[in-house]
N, C-alpha and C positions, 0 to 999 in steps of 0.2 A: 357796514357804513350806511349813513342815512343822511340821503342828498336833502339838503335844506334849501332849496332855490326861492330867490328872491322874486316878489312879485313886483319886479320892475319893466318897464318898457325899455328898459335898454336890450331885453333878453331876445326882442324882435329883431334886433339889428344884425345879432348875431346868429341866430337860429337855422337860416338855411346852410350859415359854414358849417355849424355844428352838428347838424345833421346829417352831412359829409364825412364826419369823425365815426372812426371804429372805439369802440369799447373794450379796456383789456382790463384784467384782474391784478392787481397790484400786490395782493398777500392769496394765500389759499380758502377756497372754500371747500366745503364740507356738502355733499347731498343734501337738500335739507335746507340748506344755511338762506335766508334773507342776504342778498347782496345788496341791496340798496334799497329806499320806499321814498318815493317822489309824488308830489304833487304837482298837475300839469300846468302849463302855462296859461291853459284857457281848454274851457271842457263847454257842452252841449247835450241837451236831454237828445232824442232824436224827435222829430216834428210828428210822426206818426204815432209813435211811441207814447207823446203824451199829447194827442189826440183821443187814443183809444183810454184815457183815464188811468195812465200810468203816472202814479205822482209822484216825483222828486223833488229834492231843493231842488232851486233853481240855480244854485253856487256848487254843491259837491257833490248831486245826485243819489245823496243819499235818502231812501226809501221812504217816503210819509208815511204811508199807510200804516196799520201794525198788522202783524201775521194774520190774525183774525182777520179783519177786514179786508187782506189783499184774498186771504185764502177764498172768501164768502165770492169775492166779485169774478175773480178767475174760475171756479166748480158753481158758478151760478146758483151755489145754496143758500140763499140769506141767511137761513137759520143755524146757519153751520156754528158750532162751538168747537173751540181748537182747547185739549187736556195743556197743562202747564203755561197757562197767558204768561206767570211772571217771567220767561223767559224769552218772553218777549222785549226788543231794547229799544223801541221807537218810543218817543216820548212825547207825545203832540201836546203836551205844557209847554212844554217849548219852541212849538212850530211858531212862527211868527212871519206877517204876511210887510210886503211894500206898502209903506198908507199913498200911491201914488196908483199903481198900478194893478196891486191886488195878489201879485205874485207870490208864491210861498217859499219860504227857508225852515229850513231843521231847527234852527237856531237862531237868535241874536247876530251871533259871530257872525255866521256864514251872509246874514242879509245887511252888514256893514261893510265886510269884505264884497261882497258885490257891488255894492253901493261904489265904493271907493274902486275900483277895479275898473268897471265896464258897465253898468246899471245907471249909471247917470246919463249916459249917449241914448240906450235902448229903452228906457223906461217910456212906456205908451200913455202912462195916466190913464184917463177916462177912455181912450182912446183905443182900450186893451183889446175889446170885443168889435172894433170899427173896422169893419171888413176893407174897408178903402183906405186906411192907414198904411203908409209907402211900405212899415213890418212887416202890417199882415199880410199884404198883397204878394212881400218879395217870400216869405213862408207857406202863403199856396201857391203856389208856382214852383219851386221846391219839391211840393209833395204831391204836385202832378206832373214832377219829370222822373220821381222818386220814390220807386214805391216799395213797399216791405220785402223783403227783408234791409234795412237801412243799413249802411255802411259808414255815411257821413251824414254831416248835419250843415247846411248854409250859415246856422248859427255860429259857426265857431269862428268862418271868415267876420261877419258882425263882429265880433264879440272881441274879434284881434286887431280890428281899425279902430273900435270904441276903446279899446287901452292905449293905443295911439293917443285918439285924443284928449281924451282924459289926462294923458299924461304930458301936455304940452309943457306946460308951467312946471313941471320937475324936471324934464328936459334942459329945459333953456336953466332954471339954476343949477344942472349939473353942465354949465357951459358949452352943449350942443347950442349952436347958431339957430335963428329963426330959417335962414335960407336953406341948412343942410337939411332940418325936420321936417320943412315942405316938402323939400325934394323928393324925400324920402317917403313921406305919406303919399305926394302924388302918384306914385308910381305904380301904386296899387290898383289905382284908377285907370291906370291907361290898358287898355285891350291887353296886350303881354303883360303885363303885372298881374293884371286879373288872373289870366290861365296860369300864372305861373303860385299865384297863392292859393287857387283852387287846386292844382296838382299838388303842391305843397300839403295842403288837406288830407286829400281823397289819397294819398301814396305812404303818408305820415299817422295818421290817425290810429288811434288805436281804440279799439272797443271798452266799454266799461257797461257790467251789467250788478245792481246792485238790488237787492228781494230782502226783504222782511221776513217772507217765511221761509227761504230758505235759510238764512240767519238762525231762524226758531229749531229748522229740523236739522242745524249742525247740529244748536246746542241740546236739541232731544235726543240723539246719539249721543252724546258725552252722559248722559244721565244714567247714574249706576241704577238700575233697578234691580226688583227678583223676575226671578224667568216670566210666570204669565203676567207680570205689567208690562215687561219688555215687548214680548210677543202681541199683546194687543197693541202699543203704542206701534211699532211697527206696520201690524194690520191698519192701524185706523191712517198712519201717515202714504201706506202703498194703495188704499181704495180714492185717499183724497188725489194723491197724483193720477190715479184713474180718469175721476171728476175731472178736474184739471184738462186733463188731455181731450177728455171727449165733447166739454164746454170752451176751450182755448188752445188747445194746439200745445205746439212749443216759445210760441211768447207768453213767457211765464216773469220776465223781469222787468225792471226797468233802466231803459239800454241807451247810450248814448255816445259820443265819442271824445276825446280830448287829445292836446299834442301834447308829448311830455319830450325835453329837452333831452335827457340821458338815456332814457327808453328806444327813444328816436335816433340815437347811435347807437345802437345793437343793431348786427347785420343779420342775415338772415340766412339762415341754415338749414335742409334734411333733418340734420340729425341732431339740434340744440342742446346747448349744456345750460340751459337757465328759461325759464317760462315765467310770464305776468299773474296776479293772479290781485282780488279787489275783497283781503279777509274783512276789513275797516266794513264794510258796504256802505262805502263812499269813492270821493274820485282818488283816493290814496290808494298806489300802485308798488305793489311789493314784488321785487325780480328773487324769485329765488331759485336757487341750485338744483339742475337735473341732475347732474354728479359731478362727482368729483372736481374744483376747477384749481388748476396750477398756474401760481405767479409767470405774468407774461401773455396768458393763455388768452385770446378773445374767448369772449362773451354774445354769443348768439342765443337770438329766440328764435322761431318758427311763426313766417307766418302763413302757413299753412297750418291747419286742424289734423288733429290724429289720422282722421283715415286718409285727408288728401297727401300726406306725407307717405301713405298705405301704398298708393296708386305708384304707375309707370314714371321714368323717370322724364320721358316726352310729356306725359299729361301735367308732370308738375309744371316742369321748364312752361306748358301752356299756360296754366293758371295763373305763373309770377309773371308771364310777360303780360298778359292782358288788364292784371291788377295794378302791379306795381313797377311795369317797364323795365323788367332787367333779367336778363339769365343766370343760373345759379351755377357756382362751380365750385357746390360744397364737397367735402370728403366723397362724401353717400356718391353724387352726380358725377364726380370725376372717375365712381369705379364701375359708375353704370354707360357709361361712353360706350360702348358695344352693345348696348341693347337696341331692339328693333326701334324706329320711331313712331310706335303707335301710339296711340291712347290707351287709359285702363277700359276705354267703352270700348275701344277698337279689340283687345286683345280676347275679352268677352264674347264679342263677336265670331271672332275665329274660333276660340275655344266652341262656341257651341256649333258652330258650322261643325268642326272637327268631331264632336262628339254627335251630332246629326246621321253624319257622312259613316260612321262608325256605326251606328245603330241599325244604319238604312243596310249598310253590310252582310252584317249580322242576321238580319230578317231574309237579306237576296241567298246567304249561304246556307239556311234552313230551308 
């Protein structure tokens, strides 16, 4: 099934109930299988992110650059030529900028849908580059209380008051009162409102990373060749990620985060039957099937990462409380109830104390 959500502001009024809802499966899925592909209510580059000249739309963060170009700037080789460019899908005929503010879009579409959406409140004009502009000023501050590796973006709160506004006059003709919509926007303003839409954020948010050339080097794996083209395309694609790593580390994409309505009731599990994943590389988020899922059955992702899901079942229970305020009492958690309550640093520790103590032994009974 494929959530089609409306880009209305009425979707704000309802969002933190709906965020409250669990997610179940209503027919069977299949390993494998796409459970739903949602676009989010409201998305955000990250502010350091495209600082460092990571370019995205500015509407669905899908990658400007083309493989080439991203691949040159990341391994710091200008001269770099990447084999098979037509597989590359970025199409910069088509990027087209703000005549206002100078910002770029993928497309037409994507910079009318912003336009109409949230780009009308935030649009800086001339004013893009004015360090003293109330934007720029509230986005460095931001990214001196916020530093890499980013998690959330200030933008996204912008970007959710600016559909507010934007959307006052659909409002009131879909017979919301003037006084209820104040109300309602004020509230965002007041000290609790505030903490309570920034925890809504920072607890809700979900990551979206979308690359041009990793785009390129799926679709260079799908490419049937004879053995030694293969072998060298391999080679040249395992020396460029070398580059890569030794010129840039592991910010290799470009990363930002957005709220999605259905995503955002999935609860959080150990051991998930379904994971997010951005094949579009755009802000289109496809849930699909870790196994098998039966009618009835919730639908859990993880948000924890492979290995932190590796770790003790203390160190997890640590990580969800300090991220996302809650303790977990998934399948996995309720059978690990009897283990010691250490950390996986902690348990590390002993282990080589233990294996220390053993060796120092071993050397006392020689």
């Amino acid at each position: 099934a494929i959530a089609k959500l409306c880009d209305t502001t009425e979707h704000l009024y309802f969002l933190t109930l709906l965020l409250m809802e669990r997610l179940f499966a209503k027919k069977p899925f299949k390993k494998g299988d796409t459970i739903f592909i949602e676009q989010p209510l409201v998305c955000a580059q990250f502010l350091w992110n495209a600082l460092y000249k990571y370019r995205a739309c500015d509407y669905c963060l899908r990658a400007l650059e083309t493989a080439e170009e991203n691949a040159r700037r990341l391994s710091g080789l200008p001269g770099l030529t990447l084999p098979h460019p037509e597989l590359c899908k970025v199409r910069s005929e088509l990027h087209q900028a703000c005549p206002h503010c100078q910002v770029m879009y993928c497309s037409s579409e994507c910079k009318q849908a912003a336009w109409e959406k949230y780009h009308q409140a935030l649009c800086l004009g001339p004013s893009r580059e004015d360090p003293d502009h109330p934007i720029n000023k509230l986005q460095d501050a931001w990214r001196s209380a916020h530093y890499p590796p980013e998690t959330s973006s200030i933008m996204l709160m912008a970007r959710m008051v600016a559909i507010v506004k934007q959307g006052q006059l659909a409002l009131l003709r879909n017979l919301f009162t003037t006084a209820l919509y104040d109300d309602h926007l004020s509230q965002w303003f007041t000290p609790e409102g505030f903490r309570s839409l920034f925890a809504l954020v920072g607890t809700n948010g979900q990551g979206i990373g979308t690359s041009s050339l990793s785009q390129w080097v799926h679709a260079c794996d799908a490419l049937e060749l004879p053995r030694q083209q293969r072998e060298q395309l391999d080679a040249f694609i395992d020396q460029l990620y070398k580059d890569i790593d030794k010129e840039t580390g592991d910010f290799l994409n470009c990363e930002g985060s957005g709220l999605y309505l259905l995503q955002s009731s999935c609860n959080h599990s150990c051991v998930p039957n379904a994971e997010a994943s951005f094949p579009d590389n755009n802000f289109l988020l496809h849930l699909s099937a870790l196994s098998d899922i039966s009618p009835g059955e919730e639908i859990c992702i993880s948000y924890l990462d492979c290995c932190q899901r590796d770790r003790s079942r203390h160190s997890r229970h640590k990580i969800l409380r300090e991220n996302y305020l809650f303790v977990c009492s998934c399948q996995k958690c309720m059978s690990q109830m009897d283990d010691a309550d250490v950390t996986s640093e902690e348990e590390d520790e002993v282990e080589g104390e233990t294996e220390g103590d053993d060796m120092e032994d071993e050397m006392t009974d020689v």
